[in-house]
C-alpha positions, 0 to 999 in steps of 0.5 A: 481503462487507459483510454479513459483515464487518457480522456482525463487530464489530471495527476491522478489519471496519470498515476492511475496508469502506473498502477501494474507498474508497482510503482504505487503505495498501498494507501496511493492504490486504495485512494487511486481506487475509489477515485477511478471509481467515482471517475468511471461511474459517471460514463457508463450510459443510464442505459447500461445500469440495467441488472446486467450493468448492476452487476458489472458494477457490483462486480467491479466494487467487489474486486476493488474491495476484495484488492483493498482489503489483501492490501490492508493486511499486507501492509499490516504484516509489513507493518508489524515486521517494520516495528519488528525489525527496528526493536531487533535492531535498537536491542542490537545495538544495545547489546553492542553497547553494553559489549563494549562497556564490558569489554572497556571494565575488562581491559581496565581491570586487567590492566 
């Protein structure tokens, strides 16, 4: 693949070569996927699109679909951890506002 993706002078070729790297995003692999597919298809000899190239390639579109989609939910869940964690943290600081409004009134009255 690398030898390949070398023969293809472009951005995404380059960045297709940091794909075991986890360097991507999940939306760069998923597009980085279908653009190597769209890539590759095309340098695979007619001759090889006999049932067992088929098959190759059924195979290959599986993997990268079957990979797409464990990304998706993936992302998904970090997603929903995200919005998660960023409602924790705006009703922390609430709570901390409101503590020290308290502790402001407490300090007045007493006083």
């Amino acid at each position: 693949l690398e030898g390949i993706l070398s023969q293809l002078d472009s951005e995404k070729a380059a960045r297709a070569k940091e794909w075991n790297k986890g360097s991507l995003s999940i939306p760069e692999i998923a597009a980085l996927s279908c653009w190597t597919l769209r890539q590759l298809f095309p340098l695979v000899p007619a001759t090889q699109l006999t049932n067992q190239g088929q098959s190759e390639t059924q195979r290959l579109l599986t993997s990268f679909s079957d990979r797409y989609e464990a990304l998706l939910m993936e992302h998904t869940a970090l997603q929903h951890k995200a919005r998660e964690l960023s409602h924790a943290t705006t009703e922390l600081a609430r709570s901390a506002q409101q503590t020290e409004s308290w502790k402001s009134a407490h300090g007045t009255a007493i006083a």
